[in-house]
N, C-alpha and C positions, 0 to 999 in steps of 0.2 A: 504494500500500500504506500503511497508517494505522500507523506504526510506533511503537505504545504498550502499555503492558500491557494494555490490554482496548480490542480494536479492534471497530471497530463491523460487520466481516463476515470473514469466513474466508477462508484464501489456496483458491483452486482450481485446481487439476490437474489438465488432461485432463476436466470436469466433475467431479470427484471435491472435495468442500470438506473441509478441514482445517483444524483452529482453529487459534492461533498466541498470541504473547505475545510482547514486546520489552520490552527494557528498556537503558537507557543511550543512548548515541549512536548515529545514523542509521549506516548503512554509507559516506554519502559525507563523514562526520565522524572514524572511526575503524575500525578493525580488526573484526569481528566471533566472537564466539563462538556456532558452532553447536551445539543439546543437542540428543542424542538420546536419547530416554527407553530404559528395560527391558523387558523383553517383555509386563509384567505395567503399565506405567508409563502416564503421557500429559503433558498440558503443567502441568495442576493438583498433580501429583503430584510435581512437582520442587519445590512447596511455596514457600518463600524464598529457595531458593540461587542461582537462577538472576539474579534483585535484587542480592544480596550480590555474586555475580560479577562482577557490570557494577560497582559499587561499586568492588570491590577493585580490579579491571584497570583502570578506567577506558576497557575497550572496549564496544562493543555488546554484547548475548546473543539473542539469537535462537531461542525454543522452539517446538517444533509437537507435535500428535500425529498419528504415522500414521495412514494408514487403516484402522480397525477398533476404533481406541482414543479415548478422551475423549470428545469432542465433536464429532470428527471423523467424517463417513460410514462407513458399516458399511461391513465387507469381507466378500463374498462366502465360503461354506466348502463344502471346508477349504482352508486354504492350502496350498501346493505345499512342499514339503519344503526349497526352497531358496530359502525366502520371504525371508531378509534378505541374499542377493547378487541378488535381484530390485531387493530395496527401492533397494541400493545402485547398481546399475547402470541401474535405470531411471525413479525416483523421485527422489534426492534430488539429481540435478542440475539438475530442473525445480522443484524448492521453492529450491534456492537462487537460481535465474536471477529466481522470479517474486518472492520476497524482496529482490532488487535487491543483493547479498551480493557486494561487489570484492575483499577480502581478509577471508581470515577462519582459524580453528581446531577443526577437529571437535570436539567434544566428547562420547563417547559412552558411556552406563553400562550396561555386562549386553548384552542385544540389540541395544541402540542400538553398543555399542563395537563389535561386529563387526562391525556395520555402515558403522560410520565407518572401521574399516580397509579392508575389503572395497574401498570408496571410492578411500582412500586410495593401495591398492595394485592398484586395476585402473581405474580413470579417469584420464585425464591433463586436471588441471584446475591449472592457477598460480594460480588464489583460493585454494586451501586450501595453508596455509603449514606449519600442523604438526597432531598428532594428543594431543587427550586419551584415553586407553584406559582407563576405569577398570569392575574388573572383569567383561576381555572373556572371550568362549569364541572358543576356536579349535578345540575338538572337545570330544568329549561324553565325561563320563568317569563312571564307574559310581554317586561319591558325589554326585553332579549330578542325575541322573537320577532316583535314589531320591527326594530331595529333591523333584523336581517330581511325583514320584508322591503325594506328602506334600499338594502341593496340591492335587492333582486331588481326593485323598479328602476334603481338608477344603473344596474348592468345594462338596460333595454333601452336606455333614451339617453344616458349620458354618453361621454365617453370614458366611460371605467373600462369597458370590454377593451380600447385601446392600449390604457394606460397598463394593467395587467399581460397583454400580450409583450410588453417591454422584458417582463421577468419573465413569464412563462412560456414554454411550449404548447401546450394548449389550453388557453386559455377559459374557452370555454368547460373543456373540461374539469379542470381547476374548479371555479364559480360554480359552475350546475353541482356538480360531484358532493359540494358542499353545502350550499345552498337547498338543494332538495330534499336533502337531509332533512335537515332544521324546520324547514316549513313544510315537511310530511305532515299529516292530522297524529296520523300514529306516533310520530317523535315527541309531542306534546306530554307524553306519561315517561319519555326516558328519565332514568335517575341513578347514576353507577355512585352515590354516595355511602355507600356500601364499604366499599376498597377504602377508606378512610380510616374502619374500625382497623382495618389489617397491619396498617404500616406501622412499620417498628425501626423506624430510622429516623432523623432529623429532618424537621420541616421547614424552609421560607415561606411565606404567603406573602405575596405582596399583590395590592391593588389600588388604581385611584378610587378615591373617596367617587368620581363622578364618571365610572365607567359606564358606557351605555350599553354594554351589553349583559352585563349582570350586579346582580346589587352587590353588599359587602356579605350578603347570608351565605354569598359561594364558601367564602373564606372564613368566615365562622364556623361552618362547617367540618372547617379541618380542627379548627380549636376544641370545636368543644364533643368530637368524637376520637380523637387521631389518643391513642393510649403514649404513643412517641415524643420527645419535645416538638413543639410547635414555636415560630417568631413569626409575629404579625406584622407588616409594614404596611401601613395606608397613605397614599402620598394624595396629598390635598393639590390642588388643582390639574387632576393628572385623570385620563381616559380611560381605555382601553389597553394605551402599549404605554406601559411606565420606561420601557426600556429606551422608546423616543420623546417623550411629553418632561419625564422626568429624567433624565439619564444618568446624569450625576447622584442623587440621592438611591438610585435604584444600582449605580455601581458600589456603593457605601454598603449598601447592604447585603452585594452579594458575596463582596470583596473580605467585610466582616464574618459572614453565614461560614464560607469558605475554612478561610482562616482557623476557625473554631476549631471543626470539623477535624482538620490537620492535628491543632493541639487533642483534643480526644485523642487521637489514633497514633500519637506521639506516645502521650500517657499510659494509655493500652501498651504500648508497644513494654514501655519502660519499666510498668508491675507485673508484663506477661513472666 
C-alpha cells in the first residue's frame, strides 16, 4: 500500500476500488486515525483537516471514500435501507486489514459517525482503541429529514448536481444512493441506538449547538447509554460539519481526545 497523500492506485475490496489519502506516519510508526466521511462527503471533501490532524496528533490519518462516492467505484441502486450497518459490519474491516491499520481511532462525521459506532459497538476488533463521533445519527428525527428533503429539491433545480460532480464520479449516484434512503417512508422507524449500550472504549461526541440535521438528543444518546467514558463537545455557532464551521476548536479536541488515549495505553503498557 503507497501510504501518501496521492497514491499512485486505489485500495481494492472484494474487486471493488476505493480511493484513499494518508497523511502522517505509516501504521507500523504510530497510532492511526481512521475518517469516515458524511453521506453526502468523500476523501477530497474533508478538504485540509484530515493534514492538520496528522499535524496536531502526530499520528497517522487514514481517509477513503466509500463505495459510491469520490472516486471510488459506483454502487449499484438503491441501496438497502440498512446501508451503513452493512458498510460497518462488512466493509470497513476489510479496508482497515488491506490498509495495514494495528492501532488506530475511528473517526466518523454524519454517516461516517454511525458508522464508526455501528463498528465500534458490534465488531470485536482490539485495533480500534477509541471512537471520534462527530455529528452522529442514531435515528431519524423529523427536523433531519425535512432538511434532507431541502436537498433533494435543490439537487433538481439548483446546481448542487454540478457542484458534486466536481468530487464525484457519479454523482448522481452519490445523492440518490443517499438521499432515498432517508426519505424512504420505511426509514422513518430506523434507530441503531442500540450499539451504544455495546461500546467499551473511549468516546468524543462532538456537535454544533445548531446542527440542522439533528438535535443535541443524537449525542446525549451516547452519554447517557454508552457504559465506556464518554466527552461531550458542543460548539456554539457551529452546523452540521464542526470540522469546517469550527475547525480550530474541533482540532483542540480531537488533538486533546487523542493524546489521552496514548497516555492510557502508555500507563497500561507500564503496570502490564
Amino acid at each position: 500500500m503507497d501510504w501518501s497523500a496521492t497514491p499512485r492506485s486505489p485500495l481494492v475490496i472484494d474487486g471493488v476500488s476505493l480511493e484513499y489519502a494518508c497523511y502522517g506516519p505509516a501504521p507500523d510508526q504510530a497510532p492511526t486515525i481512521v475518517m469516515l466521511h458524511e453521506g453526502l462527503g468523500c476523501t477530497a471533501l474533508w478538504r485540509d483537516f484530515p493534514a492538520r490532524v496528522a499535524e496536531r496528533t502526530g499520528m497517522g490519518v487514514f481517509v477513503f471514500s466509500r463505495q459510491g462516492y469520490g472516486q471510488s467505484d459506483p454502487i449499484p441502486l438503491p441501496r438497502p435501507l440498512d446501508f451503513m450497518t452493512r458498510e460497518a459490519q462488512q466493509v470497513l474491516g476489510r479496508v482497515l486489514d488491506q490498509a495495514g491499520i494495528r492501532r488506530c481511532i475511528l473517526f466518523g462525521h454524519s454517516d461516517g459517525a454511525t458508522i464508526a459506532a455501528i463498528y465500534g459497538g458490534t465488531v470485536s476488533d482490539q485495533r480500534v482503541r477509541g471512537l471520534i463521533l462527530m455529528a452522529p445519527h442514531f435515528f431519524t428525527e423529523p427536523m433531519g429529514l425535512a432538511e434532507i428533503e431541502k436537498a433533494r429539491v435543490a439537487y433538481n433545480t439548483t446546481d448542487l448536481r454540478d457542484r458534486m460532480a466536481k468530487y464525484h464520479r457519479d454523482p448522481d449516484g452519490a445523492f440518490k444512493g443517499w438521499n432515498r434512503c432517508w426519505l424512504d417512508p420505511a426509514f422513518r422507524d430506523w434507530n441503531v441506538a442500540d450499539v451504544i449500550d455495546y461500546l467499551r472504549i473511549p468516546v468524543l461526541a462532538i456537535q454544533g449547538r445548531d446542527d440542522q440535521y439533528g438535535t443535541l438528543a443524537q449525542i446525549e444518546e451516547i452519554e447517557n447509554r454508552s457504559y465506556a467514558p464518554v466527552d461531550m463537545v458542543v460548539l456554539d455557532d457551529c452546523k452540521h460539519a464542526p470540522h469546517l464551521e469550527q475547525p480550530e476548536k474541533t482540532l483542540d479536541a480531537v488533538a486533546e481526545f487523542a493524546a489521552r488515549l496514548e497516555r492510557i495505553e502508555a500507563a497500561e503498557v507500564e503496570t502490564a
